[in-house]
C-alpha positions as CSV (number, residue, x, y, z in Angstrom):
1,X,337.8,-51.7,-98.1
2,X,334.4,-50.6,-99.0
3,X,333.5,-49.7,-102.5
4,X,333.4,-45.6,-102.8
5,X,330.3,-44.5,-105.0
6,X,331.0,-42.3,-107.7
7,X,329.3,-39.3,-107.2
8,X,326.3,-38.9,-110.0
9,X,327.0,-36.2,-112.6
10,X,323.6,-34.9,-114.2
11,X,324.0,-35.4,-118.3
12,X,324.9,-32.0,-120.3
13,X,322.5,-31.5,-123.0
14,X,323.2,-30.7,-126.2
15,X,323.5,-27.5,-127.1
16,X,321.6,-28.1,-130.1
17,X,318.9,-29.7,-128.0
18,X,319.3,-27.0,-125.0
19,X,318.2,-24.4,-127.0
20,X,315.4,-26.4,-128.7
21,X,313.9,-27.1,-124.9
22,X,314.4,-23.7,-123.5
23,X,311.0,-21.4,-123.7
24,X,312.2,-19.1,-126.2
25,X,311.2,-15.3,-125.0
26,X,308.9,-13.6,-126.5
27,X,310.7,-10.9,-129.2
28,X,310.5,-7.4,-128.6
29,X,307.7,-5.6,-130.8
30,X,309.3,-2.7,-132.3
31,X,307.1,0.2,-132.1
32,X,307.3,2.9,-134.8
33,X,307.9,6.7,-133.2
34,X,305.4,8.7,-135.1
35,X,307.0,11.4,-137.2
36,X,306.9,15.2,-135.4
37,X,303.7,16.8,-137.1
38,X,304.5,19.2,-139.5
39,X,303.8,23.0,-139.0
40,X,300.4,24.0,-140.6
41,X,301.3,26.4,-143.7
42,X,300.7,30.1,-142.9
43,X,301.7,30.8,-146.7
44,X,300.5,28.9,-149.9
45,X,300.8,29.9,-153.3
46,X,299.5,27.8,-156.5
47,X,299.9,28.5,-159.9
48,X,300.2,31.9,-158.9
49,X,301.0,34.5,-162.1
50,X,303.4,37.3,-160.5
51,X,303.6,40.9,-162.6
52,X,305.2,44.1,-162.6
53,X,303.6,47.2,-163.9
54,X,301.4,44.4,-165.5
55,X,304.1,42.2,-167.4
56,X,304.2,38.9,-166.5
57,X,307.4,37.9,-164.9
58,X,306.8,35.2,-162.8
59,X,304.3,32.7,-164.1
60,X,302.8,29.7,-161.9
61,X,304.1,30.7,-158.7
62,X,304.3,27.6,-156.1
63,X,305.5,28.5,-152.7
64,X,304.4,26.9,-149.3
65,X,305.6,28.8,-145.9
66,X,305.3,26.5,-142.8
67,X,304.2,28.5,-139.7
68,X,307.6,29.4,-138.0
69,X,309.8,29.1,-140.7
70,X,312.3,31.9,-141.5
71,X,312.7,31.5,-145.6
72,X,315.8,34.0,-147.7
73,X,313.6,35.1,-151.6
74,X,317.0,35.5,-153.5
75,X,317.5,37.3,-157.3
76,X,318.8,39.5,-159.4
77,X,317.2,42.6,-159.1
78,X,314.0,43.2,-161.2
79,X,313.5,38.9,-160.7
80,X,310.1,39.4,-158.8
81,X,311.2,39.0,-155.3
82,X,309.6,42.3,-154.3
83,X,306.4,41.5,-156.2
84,X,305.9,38.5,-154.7
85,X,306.0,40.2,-151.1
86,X,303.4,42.5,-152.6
87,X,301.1,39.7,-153.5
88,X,301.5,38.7,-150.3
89,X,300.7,41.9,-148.3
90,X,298.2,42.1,-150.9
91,X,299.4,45.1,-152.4
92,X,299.0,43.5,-155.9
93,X,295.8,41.2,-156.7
94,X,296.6,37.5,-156.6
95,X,296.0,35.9,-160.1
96,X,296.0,31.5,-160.3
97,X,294.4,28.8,-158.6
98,X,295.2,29.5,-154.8
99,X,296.7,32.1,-152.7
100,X,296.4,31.9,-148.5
101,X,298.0,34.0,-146.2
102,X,297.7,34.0,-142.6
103,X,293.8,32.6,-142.9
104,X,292.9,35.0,-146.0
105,X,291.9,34.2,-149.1
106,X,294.0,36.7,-151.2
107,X,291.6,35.6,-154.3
108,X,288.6,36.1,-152.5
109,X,290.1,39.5,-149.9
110,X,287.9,42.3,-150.1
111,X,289.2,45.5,-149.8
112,X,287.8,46.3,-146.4
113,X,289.3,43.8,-145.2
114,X,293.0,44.0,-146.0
115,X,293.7,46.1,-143.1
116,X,293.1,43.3,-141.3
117,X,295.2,40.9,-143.1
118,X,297.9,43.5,-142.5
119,X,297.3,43.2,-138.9
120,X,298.5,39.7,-139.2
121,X,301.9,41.0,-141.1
122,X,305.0,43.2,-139.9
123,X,306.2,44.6,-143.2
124,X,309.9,46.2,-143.3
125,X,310.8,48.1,-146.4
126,X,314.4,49.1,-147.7
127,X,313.6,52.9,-148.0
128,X,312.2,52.7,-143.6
129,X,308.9,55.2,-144.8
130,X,309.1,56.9,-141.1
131,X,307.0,59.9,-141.3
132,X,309.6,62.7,-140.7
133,X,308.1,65.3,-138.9
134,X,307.0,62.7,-136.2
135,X,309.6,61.6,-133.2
136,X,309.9,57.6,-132.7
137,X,306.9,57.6,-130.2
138,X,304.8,59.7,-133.3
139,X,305.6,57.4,-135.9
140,X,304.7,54.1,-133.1
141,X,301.1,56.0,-132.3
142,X,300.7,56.4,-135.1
143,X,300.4,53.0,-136.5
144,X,298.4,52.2,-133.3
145,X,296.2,54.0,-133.4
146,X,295.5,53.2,-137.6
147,X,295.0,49.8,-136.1
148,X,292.3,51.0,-133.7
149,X,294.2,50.2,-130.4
150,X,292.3,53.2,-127.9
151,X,294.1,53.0,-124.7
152,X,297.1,55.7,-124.8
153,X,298.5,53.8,-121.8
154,X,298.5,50.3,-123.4
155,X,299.9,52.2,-126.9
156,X,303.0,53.4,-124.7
157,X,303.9,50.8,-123.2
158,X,303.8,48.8,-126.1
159,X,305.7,50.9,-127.9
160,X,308.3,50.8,-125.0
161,X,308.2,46.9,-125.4
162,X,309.1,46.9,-128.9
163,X,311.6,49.4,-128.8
164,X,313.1,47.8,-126.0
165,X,313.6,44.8,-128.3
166,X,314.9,46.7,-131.1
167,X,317.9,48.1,-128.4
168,X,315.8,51.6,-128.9
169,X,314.7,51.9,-125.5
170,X,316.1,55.6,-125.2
171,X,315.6,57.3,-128.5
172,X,312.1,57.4,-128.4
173,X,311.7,61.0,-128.5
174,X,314.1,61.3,-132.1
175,X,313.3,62.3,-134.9
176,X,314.4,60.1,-138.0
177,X,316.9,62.7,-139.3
178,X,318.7,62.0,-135.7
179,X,318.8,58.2,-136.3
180,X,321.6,56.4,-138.4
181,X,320.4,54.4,-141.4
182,X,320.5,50.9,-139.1
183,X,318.8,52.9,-136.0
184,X,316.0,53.7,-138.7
185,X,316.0,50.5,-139.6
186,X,315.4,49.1,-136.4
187,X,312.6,51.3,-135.8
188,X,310.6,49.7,-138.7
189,X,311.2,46.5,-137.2
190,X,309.9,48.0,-133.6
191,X,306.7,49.3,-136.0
192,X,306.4,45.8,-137.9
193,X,306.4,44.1,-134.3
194,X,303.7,46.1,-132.8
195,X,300.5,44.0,-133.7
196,X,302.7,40.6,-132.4
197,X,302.2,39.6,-136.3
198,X,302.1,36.2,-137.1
199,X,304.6,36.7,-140.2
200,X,307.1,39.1,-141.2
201,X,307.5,40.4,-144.3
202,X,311.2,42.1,-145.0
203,X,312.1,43.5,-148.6
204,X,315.5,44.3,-148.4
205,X,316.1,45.6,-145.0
206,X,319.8,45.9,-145.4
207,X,319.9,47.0,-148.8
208,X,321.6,50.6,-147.8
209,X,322.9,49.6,-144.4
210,X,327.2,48.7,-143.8
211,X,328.3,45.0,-143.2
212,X,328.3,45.4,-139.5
213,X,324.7,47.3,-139.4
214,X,323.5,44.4,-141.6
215,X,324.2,42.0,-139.5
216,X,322.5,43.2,-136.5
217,X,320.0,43.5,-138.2
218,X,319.8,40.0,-139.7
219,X,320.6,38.5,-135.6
220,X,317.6,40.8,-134.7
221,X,315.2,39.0,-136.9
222,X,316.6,35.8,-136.3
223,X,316.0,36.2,-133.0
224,X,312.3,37.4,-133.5
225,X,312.1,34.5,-135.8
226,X,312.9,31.8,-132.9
227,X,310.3,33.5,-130.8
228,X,308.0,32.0,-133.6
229,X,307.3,34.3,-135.8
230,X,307.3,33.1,-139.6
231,X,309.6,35.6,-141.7
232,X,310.2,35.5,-145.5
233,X,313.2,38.1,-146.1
234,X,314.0,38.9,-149.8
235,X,317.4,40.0,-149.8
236,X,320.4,39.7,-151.9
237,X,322.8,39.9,-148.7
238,X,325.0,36.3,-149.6
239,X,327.3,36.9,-146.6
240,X,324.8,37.7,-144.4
241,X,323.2,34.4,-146.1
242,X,325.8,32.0,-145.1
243,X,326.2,32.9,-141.8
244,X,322.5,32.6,-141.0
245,X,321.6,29.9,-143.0
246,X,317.7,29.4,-143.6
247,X,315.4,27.6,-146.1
248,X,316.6,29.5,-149.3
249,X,314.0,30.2,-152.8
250,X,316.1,31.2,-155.3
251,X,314.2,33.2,-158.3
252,X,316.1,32.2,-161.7
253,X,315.2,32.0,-165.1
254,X,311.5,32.6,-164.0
255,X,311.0,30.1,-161.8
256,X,311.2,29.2,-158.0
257,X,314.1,27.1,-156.6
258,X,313.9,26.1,-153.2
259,X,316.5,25.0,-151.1
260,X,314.8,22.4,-149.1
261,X,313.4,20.4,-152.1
């Protein structure tokens, strides 16, 4: 019988030795995802000293507002909250190191030109400040026209717009004795909204409006807010607080407290 050749088996390498003759690959480079830019801030306060009736309550104010930000100014009343809004509507001179809002230089604003800061801001007081002998549509011109807008046609439609976010569409021709508190309330949102402002400024707006009232009125300008519009609300509202939470500055003790830091 003739010898059968054993077939020829090819010698298993080493693990060890395997993996020192493989061409290693080339390791992934990780490469680092640049953080998302921050907003420019549309608000900045610096060692800004806050008064009422020229007493010093609030010394050394530091605040920064990003652009699109919606921010709750919380207190006891008589803490400064208002005050601050007036420094920055400029309603009250700005005393420190810096104050910016919107592009002005609140240090440096002259007079002339603070109604055209206030173009820039939607401002919404507690008490509304409608102009009661005036329907809706009156109290809308108005302000239009204070802001120099000529065309009647553009002014009415605008006004339509604005209403027409508020849920106003149809009481244009009321007068404020006719409206409830909330549908007066929504008017001077309508009014702050006419100029598309870049920020809003809101002093208590549910201060004298019912839980239900309040909080359509809070949904309204968190609505405007995701539109991106930057609005600092001071407020003492909790409930309304908690269930649209936002950046929070607390006033205590006479000094800021800010949620986010």
């Amino acid at each position: 019988m003739e010898p059968v050749d054993e077939p020829q088996v090819e010698p298993q390498a080493e693990p060890e030795i395997e993996a020192a003759i493989k061409p290693q690959e080339e390791p992934q480079r990780q490469v680092a995802t640049p953080a998302p830019a921050q907003p420019a801030p549309i608000i900045s306060l610096k060692n800004i000293d806050i008064y009422q009736k020229k007493i010093l309550i609030l010394p050394k104010v530091n605040m920064t507002v990003r652009k699109g930000e919606f921010v709750y100014l919380i207190g006891k009343t008589g803490s400064g909250k208002s005050s601050i809004l007036k420094v920055l509507f400029a309603d009250v001179p700005a005393k420190g190191e810096e104050a910016i809002v919107a592009g002005y230089d609140l240090k440096k604003i002259k007079t002339r030109q603070i109604p055209y800061l206030r173009r820039k801001l939607g401002i919404i007081f507690q008490d509304y400040q409608l102009l009661s002998d005036k329907t809706v549509m009156e109290n809308l011109l108005f302000v239009l026209k204070a802001t120099r807008w000529k065309d009647l046609n553009a002014m009415q439609n605008r006004i339509e717009e604005v209403l027409g976010l508020v849920g106003l569409g149809t009481k244009d021709f009321k007068y404020p004795h006719q409206l409830s508190g909330g549908e007066q309330q929504r008017v001077c949102i309508a009014r702050a909204l006419l100029n598309n402002p870049d920020i809003i400024l809101a002093d208590e707006p549910t201060g004298n409006l019912d839980p239900l009232t309040a909080e359509e009125i809070f949904k309204i300008l968190h609505d405007i807010n995701q539109q991106g519009t930057t609005v600092v609300m001071a407020t003492h509202n909790f409930s309304m607080i908690d269930k649209f939470a936002s950046r929070t500055i607390c006033i205590e003790d006479g000094k800021l407290i800010d949620s986010m830091l």
